[in-house]
C-alpha positions as a printed NumPy array, in Angstrom:
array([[-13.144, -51.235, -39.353],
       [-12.256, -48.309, -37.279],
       [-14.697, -46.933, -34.763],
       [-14.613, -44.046, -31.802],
       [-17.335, -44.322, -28.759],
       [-17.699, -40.592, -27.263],
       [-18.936, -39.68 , -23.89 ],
       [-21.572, -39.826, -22.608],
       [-23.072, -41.218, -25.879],
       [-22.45 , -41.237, -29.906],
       [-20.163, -43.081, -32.054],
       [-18.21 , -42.938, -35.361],
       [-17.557, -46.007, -37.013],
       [-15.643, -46.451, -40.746],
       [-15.732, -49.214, -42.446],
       [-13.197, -49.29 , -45.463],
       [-13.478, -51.943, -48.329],
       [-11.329, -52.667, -51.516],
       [-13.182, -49.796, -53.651],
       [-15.615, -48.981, -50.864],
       [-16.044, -47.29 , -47.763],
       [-18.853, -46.575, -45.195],
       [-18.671, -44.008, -42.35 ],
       [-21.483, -43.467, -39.647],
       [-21.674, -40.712, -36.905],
       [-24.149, -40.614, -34.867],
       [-25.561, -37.577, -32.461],
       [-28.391, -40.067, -30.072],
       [-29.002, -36.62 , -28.496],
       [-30.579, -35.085, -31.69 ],
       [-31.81 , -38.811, -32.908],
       [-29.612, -38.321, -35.855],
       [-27.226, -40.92 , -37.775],
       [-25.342, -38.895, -40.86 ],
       [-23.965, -41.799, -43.077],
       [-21.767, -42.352, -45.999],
       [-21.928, -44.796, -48.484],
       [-18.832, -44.525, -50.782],
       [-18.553, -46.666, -53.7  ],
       [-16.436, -47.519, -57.616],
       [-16.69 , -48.817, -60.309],
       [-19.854, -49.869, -61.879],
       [-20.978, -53.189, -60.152],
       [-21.879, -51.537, -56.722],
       [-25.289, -50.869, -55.867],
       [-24.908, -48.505, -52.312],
       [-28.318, -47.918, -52.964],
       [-28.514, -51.672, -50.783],
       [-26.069, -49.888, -48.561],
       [-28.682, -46.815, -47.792],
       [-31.314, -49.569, -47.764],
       [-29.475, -51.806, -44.766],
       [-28.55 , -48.683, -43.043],
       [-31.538, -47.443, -42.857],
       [-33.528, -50.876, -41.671],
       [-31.315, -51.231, -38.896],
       [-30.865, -47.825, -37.454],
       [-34.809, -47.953, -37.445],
       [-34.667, -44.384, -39.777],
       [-37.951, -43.008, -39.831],
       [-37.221, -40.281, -41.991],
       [-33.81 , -39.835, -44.798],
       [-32.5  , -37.313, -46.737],
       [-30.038, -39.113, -49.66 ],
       [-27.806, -37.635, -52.242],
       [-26.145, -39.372, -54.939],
       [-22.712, -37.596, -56.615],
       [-21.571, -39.508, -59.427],
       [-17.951, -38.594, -60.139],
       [-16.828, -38.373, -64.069],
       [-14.589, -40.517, -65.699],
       [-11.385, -39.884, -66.217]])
């Protein structure tokens, strides 16, 4: 896990995984969190990702997009 704390407030946080990754960056000024929730292969569920995310940042209100890439 990699993070950055800006001043005076905010942070960006990535967490990288075997197949996985999850970034967070976070604007407290405009009460906004944009988060990404990166995952392969066919036994992930980041929908449990969104889920967590959004329990503990106390979301009120989320906009989510899935992309499902092609296989090669």
């Amino acid at each position: 896990m990699n993070s950055h704390k800006f001043e005076p407030q905010g942070v960006t946080v990535v967490a990288m995984l075997a197949e996985s990754h999850i970034s967070i960056h976070t604007w407290p000024e405009k009460g906004m969190a944009v988060c990404d929730v990166f995952t392969c292969g066919d036994h992930t569920t980041p929908e449990s990702g969104v889920e967590y995310l959004q329990m503990v940042l106390e979301a009120k209100d989320i906009i989510c997009n899935e992309f499902i890439r092609p296989l090669e």
